[in-house]
N, C-alpha and C positions, 0 to 999 in steps of 0.2 A: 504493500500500500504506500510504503512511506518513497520506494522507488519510482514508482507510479506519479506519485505528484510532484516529484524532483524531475520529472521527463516533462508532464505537461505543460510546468513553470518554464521548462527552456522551450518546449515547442512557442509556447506566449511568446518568449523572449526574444526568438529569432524572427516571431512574423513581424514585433512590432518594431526592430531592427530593422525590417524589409520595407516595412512602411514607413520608417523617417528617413531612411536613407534613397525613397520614392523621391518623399516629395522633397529630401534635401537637392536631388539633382533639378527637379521642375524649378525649384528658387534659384539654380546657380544659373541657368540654363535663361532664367527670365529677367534675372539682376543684370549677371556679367552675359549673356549673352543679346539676345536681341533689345531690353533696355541700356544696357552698356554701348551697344553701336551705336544705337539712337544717341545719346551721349555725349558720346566720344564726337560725332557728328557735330552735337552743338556746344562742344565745352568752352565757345564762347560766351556763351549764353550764360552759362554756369559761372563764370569767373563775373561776370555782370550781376549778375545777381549778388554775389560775395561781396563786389564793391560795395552796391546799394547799401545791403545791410550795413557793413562797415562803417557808411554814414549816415543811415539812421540812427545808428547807435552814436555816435562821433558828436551830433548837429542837433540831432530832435531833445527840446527841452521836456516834453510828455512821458510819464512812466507808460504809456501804455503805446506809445512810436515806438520806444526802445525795446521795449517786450516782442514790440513785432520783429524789430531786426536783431534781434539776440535769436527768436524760431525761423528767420529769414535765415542765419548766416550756419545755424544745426544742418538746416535744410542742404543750404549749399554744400556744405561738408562732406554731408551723408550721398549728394548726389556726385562730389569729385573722387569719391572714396569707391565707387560704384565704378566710374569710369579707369581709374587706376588701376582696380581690383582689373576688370576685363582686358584694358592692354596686359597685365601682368598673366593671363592665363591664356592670352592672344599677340604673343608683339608683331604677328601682319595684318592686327585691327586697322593698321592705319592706313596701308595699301588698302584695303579692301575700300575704305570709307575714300578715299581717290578716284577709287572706281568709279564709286557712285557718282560722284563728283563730274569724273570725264562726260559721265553716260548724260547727268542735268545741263551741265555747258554744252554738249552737244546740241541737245534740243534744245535752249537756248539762242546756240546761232545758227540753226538752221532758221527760230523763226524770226530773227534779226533779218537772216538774209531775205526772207522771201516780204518781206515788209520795207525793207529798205532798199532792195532793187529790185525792184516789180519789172525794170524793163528786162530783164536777164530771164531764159528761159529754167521753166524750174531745176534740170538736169546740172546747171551751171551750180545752181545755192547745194544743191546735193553734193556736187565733186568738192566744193569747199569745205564744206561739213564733215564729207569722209576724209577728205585731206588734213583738219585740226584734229581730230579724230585718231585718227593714225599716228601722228606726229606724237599726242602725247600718251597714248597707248605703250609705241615703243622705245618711248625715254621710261615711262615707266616699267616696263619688261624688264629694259637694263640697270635700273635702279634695284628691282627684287631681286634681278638674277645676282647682284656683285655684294648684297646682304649676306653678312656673316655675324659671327658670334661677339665680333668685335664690336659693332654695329651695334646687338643689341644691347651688349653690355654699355655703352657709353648712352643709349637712349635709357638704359633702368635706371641711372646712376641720376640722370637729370630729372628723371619724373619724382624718382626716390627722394631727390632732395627738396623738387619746388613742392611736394605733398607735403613734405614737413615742413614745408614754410607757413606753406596755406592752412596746416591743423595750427601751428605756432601761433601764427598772427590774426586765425579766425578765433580761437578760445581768448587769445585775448581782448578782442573786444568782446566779447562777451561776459569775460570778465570785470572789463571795466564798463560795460552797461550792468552789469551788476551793483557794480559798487555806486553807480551814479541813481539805480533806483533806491538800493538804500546803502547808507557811509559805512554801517557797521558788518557788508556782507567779508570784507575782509580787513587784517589787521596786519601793520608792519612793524617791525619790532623797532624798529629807525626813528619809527614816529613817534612812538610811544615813550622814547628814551630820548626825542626832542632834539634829533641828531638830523633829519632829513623828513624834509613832507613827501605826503606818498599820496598819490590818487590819478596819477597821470598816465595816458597810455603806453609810454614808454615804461613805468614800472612794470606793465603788464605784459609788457612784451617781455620783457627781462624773466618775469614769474612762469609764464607760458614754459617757456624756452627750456629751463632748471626742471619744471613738472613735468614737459614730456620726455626728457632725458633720464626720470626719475632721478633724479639729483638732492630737492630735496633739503637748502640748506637750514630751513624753520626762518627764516628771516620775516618773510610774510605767509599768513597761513589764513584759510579759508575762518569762517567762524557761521555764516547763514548757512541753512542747511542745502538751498540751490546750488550753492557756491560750493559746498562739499561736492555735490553729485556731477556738479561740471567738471572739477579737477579730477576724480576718480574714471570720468569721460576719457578725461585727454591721457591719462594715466596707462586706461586702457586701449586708446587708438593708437598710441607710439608704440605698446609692446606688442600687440597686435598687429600693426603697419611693419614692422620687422620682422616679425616670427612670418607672417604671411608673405610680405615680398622675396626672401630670402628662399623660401623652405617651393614657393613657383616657379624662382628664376633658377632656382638649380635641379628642381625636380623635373620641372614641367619644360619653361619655354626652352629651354638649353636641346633639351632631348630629342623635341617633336618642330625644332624651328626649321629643321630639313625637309621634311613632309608637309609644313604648310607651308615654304616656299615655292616648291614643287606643285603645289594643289593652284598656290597663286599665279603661278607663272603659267599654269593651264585653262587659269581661266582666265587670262590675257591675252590668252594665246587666242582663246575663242571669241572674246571683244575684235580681234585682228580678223581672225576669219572672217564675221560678219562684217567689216568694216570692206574686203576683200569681193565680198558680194556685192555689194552698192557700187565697187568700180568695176566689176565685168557686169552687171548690168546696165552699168553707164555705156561700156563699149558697145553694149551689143544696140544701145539708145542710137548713138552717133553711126553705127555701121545701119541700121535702117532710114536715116535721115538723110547718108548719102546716095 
């Protein structure tokens, strides 16, 4: 009996195994994959946003402006931290997202062309189109093909550092929209001992910096309890942001960066092919015209 329910407690234990480790690939699949590209796509958009907040929190005299951009700048974080994560499990995200790019500029001046010189037969705005087309299809061919490990390592090394800028410098203003909703969210020992005033955001950037390095010197220290659970955030995003980029770039992108070169360069290859169609159809245009 008593073997019996030590069998059925592992049969439980494996299915419900089965099921988070289900739905943990739908989340990685949905985060770092197809919302990641989306992303990666607009991480303009994202770093705009981070500004904003930045000076909502900076500018707006209203506790409740600055609450906005204190969840404004979370937001941003959590959305750069999404797109980092996915170049880090992808580093030919970025070729890909070029693609796409080639394919919208295409159609672009194809309808450039046919709008802006109406007198030209339409055969003409098409051999342009395939001719930009081409051109920057196979600069980018030879751009993936001469990717190597060097490559990516000099691209993890820059993303790795400007993420730690942007956790750095986004906890700190949110820090110091903290202390600007209320004086008492943090304490500096400088101040207290009537040696240095403290409430500026260069303190905070300085405070940032020491917390996510886990460093730690007690100099100033949280005391509201938001202000605790932000610092225990950033606490957890640096060691987090390390153990995860490290434990991808050596496990994951290093290993598999030859096979999705390979995957990329083939479907460049087939952007080229169809681009190869549109001029033997142009010839066979001009050979019934004569």
């Amino acid at each position: 009996m008593h073997k019996k329910i030590i069998f059925q407690i592992e049969r439980l234990t494996e299915k419900a195994g089965s099921v988070i480790d289900f739905f943990g690939e739908r989340l990685k699949n949905l985060f770092f994959g197809q919302l990641g590209v989306r992303l990666t796509y607009r991480r303009g958009a994202v770093i705009i946003l981070l500004i904003t907040a930045a000076a909502l929190i900076f500018f707006a005299p209203l506790k409740w402006v600055v609450w906005s951009g204190i969840l404004l700048m979370v937001a941003g974080m959590f959305l750069w931290l999404i797109i980092i994560f996915s170049w880090t499990l992808d580093p030919m995200i970025d070729y890909k997202i070029r693609i796409q790019k080639i394919k919208r500029w295409g159609k672009k001046l194809l309808k450039y062309l046919s709008g802006e010189f109406k007198d030209l037969e339409a055969r003409h705005h098409m051999e342009a189109y395939a001719w930009g087309k081409l051109a920057y299809f196979e600069e980018l061919k030879s751009e993936v093909a001469s990717f190597s490990k060097a490559n990516l390592l000099q691209k993890f090394l820059g993303r790795f550092f400007s993420t730690f800028m942007i956790l750095i410098l986004g906890y700190a203003f949110i820090f110091f929209g903290l202390q600007k909703i209320s004086a008492e969210s943090f304490v500096s020992a400088a101040q207290q001992n009537g040696l240095a005033t403290f409430g500026s955001i260069s303190d905070f950037i300085y405070y940032s910096a020491i917390t996510i390095a886990t460093v730690g010197y007690g100099d100033i220290y949280p005391i509201h309890a938001f202000a605790r659970v932000f610092v225990i955030a950033e606490v957890l995003c640096g060691a987090l942001l390390v153990i995860f980029l490290v434990s991808s770039f050596t496990a994951i992108s290093i290993s598999l960066t030859a096979e999705r070169q390979e995957a990329l360069i083939g479907e460049i290859e087939k952007e080229i092919r169809s681009i190869d169609k549109v001029f033997s159809e142009l010839k066979h245009l001009q050979k019934e015209d004569k």
